[in-house]
N, C-alpha and C positions, 0 to 999 in steps of 0.2 A: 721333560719327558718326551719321548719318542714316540711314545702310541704303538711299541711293538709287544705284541704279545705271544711270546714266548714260552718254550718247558724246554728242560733238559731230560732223557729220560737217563738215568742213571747209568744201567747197566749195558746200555746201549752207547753210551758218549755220544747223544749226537741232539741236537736242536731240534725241538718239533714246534708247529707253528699252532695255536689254540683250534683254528678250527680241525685238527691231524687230532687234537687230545679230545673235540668234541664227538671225534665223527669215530673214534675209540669208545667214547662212552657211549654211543649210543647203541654200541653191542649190548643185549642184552648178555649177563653174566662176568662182563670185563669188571676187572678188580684193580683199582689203580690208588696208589700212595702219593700225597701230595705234600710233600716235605715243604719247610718255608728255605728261600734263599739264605745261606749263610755267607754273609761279611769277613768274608778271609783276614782283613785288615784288622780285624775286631783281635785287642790284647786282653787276653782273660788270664788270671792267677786265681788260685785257693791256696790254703796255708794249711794242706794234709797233700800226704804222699802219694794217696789213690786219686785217679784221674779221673773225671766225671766227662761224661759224655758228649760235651758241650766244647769241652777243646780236644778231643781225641777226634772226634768229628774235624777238625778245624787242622788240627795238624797231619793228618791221614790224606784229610784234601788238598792242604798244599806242599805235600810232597806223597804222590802216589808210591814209591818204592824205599825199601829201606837204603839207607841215609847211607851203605857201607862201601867204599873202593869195587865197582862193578858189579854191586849185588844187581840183581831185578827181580827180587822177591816183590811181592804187590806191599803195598802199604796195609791193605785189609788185613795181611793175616803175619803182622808184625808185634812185636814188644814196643811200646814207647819208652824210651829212655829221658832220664832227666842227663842232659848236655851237661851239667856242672852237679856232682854229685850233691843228692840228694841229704840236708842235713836237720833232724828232728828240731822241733822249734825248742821244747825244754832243755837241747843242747847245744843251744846258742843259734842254730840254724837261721835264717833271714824269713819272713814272712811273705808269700807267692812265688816260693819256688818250684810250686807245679802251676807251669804258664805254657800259653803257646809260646811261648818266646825259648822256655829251655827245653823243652821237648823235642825229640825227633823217633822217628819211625825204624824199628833196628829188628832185622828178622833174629830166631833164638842164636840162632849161631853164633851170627855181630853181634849182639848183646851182652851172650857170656862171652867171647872171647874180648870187651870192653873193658866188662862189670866182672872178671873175673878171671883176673890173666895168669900164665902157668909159672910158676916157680921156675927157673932156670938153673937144671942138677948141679951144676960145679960150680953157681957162685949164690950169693944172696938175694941176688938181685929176680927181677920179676918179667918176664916177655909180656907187653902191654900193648897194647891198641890204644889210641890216645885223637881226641878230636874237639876243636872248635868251630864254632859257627859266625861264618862271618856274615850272612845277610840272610833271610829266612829263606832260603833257598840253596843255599850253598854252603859246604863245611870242609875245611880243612883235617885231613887225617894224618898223625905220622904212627907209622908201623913202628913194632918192637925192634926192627934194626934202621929204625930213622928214615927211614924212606918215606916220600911224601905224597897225598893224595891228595885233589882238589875233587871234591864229588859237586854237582851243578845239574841244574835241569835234562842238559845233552847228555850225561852221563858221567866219566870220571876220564880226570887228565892225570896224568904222570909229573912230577912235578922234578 
C-alpha cells in the first residue's frame, strides 16, 4: 500500500487529494457522492438479457465512447449491445451471455444499423455492419461493402 489518499471526482476527470475532499466538506451545504472503486478487471455474467448495473457501470467505464468506426458519442448515453447476438436460454442459448466480456457501448444509430441492417432492393441479401472484439478495448468492424475498421482507445484506423 502506498499511503496515498486519493478521489477521483467524476464529472471533473481529474484526482483530488483527501485533504481537497476534506476542506470540500467542510463547506457547510456541500453535497458529495462517494461511490466505491470499481475493479475494471472484474468478469461479471448473468443468464437474462437485461443488463444490471453492475456491469453497464463497468463496461461504460472501460470504453467511454461508442465502440463504432469514428463515432465520439459518450458512452453515457449509448445502447449496450451484446457483441455476439444475444440467444434465450430455453432456446438453447449459453449461460452468461450478458458479461462485461460480450458487451459494448453503441450509440442508437450504431446499434440499429448492427442489430438491424437494411434489406438491399435488387437482391436478397442484407447491407450489415458486422464486429468483433479482440481485447476489451479494441474491436474489429467490417462494413456492409467489406471495408475494415479497427476502433482502439486512440480512435479508429482504416484497415
Amino acid at each position: 500500500m502506498l499511503g496515498l489518499h486519493l478521489a477521483r471526482v467524476e464529472n471533473h476527470h481529474q484526482t483530488l487529494t483527501a485533504d481537497a475532499v476534506r476542506e470540500w466538506l467542510s463547506v457547510p451545504g456541500t453535497q458529495i457522492t462517494v461511490k466505491p472503486v470499481i475493479d475494471l478487471h472484474d468478469q461479471i455474467a448473468v443468464d437474462s438479457y437485461e443488463i444490471p448495473d453492475r456491469i453497464s457501470q463497468r463496461v461504460r467505464l472501460k470504453r467511454p465512447t461508442c465502440v463504432f468506426p469514428h463515432c465520439t458519442r459518450t458512452s453515457t448515453r449509448t445502447d449496450l449491445d451484446h457483441i455476439d447476438e444475444y440467444v434465450p436460454p430455453d432456446q438453447g442459448g449459453p449461460p452468461g451471455q450478458t458479461s462485461t466480456q460480450n458487451l459494448a457501448p453503441l450509440c442508437r444509430r450504431h446499434h440499429r444499423a448492427k442489430t438491424h441492417p437494411s434489406p438491399v432492393s435488387t437482391s436478397s441479401t442484407t447491407v450489415r455492419w458486422d464486429y468483433v472484439q479482440l481485447t476489451p478495448t479494441t474491436w474489429l468492424w467490417t462494413s456492409p461493402h467489406s471495408l475494415r475498421f479497427l476502433v482502439h482507445p486512440d480512435g479508429t484506423t482504416t484497415l
